[in-house]
RODO-2510 file (C-alpha; in nm, 4 decimals, decimal comma):
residues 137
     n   res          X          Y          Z
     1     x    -3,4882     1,5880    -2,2310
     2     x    -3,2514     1,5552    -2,5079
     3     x    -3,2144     1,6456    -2,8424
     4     x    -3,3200     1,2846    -2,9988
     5     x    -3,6018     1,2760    -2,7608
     6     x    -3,6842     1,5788    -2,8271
     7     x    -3,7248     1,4996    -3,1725
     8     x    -3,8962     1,2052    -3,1500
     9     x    -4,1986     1,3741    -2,8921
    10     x    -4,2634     1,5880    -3,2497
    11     x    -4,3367     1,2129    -3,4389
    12     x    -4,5224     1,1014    -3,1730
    13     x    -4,7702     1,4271    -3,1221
    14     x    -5,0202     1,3117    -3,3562
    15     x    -5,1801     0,9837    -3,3574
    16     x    -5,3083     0,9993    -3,7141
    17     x    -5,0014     1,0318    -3,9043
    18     x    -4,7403     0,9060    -3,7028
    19     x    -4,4329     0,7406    -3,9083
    20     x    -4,4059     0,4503    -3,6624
    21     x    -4,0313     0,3540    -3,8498
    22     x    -3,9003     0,6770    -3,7902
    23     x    -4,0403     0,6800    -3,4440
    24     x    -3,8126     0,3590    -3,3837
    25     x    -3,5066     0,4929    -3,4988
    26     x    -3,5200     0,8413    -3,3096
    27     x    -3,5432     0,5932    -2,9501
    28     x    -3,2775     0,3675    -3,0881
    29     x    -3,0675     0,7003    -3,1718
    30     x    -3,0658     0,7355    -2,8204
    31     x    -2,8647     0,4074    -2,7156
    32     x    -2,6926     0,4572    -3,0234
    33     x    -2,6124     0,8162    -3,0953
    34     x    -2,4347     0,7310    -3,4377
    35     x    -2,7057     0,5791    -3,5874
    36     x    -2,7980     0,7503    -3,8942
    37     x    -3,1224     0,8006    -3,8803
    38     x    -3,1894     0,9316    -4,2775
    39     x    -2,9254     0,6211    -4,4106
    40     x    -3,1258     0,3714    -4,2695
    41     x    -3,4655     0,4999    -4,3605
    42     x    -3,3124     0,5033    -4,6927
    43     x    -3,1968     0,1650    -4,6952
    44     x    -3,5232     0,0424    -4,5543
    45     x    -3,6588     0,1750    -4,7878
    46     x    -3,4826     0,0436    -5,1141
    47     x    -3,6440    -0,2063    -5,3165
    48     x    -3,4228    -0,4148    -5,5929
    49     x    -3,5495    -0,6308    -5,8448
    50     x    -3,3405    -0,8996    -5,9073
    51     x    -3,4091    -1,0940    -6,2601
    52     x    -3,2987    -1,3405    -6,4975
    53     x    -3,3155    -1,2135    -6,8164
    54     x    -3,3715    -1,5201    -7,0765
    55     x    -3,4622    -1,4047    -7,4107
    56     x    -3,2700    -1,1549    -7,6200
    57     x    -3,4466    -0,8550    -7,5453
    58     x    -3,1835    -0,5307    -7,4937
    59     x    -3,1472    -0,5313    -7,1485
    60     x    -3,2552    -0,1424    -7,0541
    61     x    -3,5762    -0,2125    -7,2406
    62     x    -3,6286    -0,5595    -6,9846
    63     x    -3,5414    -0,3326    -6,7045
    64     x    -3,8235    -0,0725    -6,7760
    65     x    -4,0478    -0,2869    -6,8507
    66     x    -4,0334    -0,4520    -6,5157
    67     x    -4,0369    -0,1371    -6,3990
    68     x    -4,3403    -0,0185    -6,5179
    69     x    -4,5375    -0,4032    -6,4944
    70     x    -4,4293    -0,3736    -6,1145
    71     x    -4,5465    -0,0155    -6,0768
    72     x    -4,8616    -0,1662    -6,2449
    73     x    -4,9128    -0,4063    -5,9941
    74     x    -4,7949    -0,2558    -5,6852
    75     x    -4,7713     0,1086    -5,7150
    76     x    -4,4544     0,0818    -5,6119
    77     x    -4,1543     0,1771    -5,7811
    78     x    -3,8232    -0,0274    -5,7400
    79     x    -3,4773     0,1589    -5,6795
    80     x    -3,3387    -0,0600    -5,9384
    81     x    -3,3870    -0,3285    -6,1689
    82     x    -3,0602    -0,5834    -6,1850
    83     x    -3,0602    -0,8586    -6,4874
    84     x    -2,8461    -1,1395    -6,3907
    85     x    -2,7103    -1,4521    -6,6032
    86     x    -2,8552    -1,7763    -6,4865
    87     x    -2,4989    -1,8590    -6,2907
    88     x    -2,5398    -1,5467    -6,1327
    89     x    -2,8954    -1,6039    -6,0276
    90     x    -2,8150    -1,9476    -5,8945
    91     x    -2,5427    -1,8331    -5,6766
    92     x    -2,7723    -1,5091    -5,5515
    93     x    -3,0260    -1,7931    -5,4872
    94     x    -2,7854    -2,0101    -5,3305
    95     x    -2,9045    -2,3072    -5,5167
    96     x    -2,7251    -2,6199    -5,4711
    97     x    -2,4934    -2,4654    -5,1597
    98     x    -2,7181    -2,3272    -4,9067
    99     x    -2,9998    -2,5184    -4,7072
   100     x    -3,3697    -2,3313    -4,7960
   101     x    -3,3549    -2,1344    -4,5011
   102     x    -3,0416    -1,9320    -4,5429
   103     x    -3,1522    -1,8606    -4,8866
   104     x    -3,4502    -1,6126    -4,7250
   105     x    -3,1674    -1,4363    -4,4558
   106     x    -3,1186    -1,0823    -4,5177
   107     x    -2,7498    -1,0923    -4,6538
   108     x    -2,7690    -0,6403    -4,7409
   109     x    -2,4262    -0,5609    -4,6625
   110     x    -2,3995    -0,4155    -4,2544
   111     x    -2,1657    -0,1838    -4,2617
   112     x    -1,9980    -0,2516    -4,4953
   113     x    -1,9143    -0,5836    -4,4664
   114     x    -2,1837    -0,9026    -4,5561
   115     x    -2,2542    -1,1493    -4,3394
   116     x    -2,1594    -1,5324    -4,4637
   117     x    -2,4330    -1,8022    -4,4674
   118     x    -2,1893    -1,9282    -4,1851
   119     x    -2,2073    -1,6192    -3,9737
   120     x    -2,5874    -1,5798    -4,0171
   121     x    -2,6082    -1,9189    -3,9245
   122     x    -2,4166    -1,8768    -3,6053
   123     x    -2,6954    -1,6401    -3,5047
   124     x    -2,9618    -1,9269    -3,4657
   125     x    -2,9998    -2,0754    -3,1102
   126     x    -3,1737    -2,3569    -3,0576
   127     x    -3,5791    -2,2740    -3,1138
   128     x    -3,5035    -1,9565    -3,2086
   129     x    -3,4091    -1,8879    -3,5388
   130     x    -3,2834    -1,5706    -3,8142
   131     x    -3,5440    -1,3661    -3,8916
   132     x    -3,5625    -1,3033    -4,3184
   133     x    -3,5291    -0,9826    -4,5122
   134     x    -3,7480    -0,8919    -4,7424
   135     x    -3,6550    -0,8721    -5,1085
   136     x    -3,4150    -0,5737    -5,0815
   137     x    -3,0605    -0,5724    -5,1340
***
């Protein structure tokens, strides 16, 4: 057996706590040995609040506020809070240029480079269709 197999018998061995994600990745490392395992957990993992902030509040003190509502809510802690003019919203949004279902694609940079609206578009065939990111960045 391998090394990455190897490595991924050790998730498996127990059924009660086994980190199914990880799992994944170790078989994909397999077909693809430079997959880095640890990056992409990471990135998985990253949640980004994107916001419009409207009123003149200083903008640190909007951010960890959000922070801690969210944490509230969720208990879950974004990576990062971003406050964004109304422009910039729009265009993150793609309001007024993008049809409602490119606005949902996952556009987190792959690496290194984003995928256009054009190129994600290019990926739909027929009935089948992009899947959508969540809201990370």
């Amino acid at each position: 057996m391998t090394r990455v197999l190897d490595y991924f018998s050790t998730l498996v061995a127990e059924d009660e706590s086994l980190p199914l994600t990880e799992a994944a990745l170790s078989l994909a490392q397999d077909a693809y040995p430079d997959l880095d395992l640890q990056g992409t957990l990471a990135e998985i993992d990253e949640l980004v609040l994107h916001v419009l902030k409207t009123d003149g509040e200083p903008e640190e003190r909007v951010k960890r506020e959000l922070d801690l509502l969210f944490t509230a809510r969720t208990e879950i802690h974004p990576n990062r809070v971003v406050c964004h003019t109304e422009e910039e919203m729009r265009e993150l949004q793609g309001v007024g240029t993008q049809l409602k279902e490119m606005r949902i694609v996952d556009h987190r940079p792959m690496n290194g480079h984003t995928a256009s609206p054009a190129a994600m578009a290019s990926l739909s065939h027929g009935s089948e269709s992009v899947t959508a990111g969540g809201s990370h960045e």
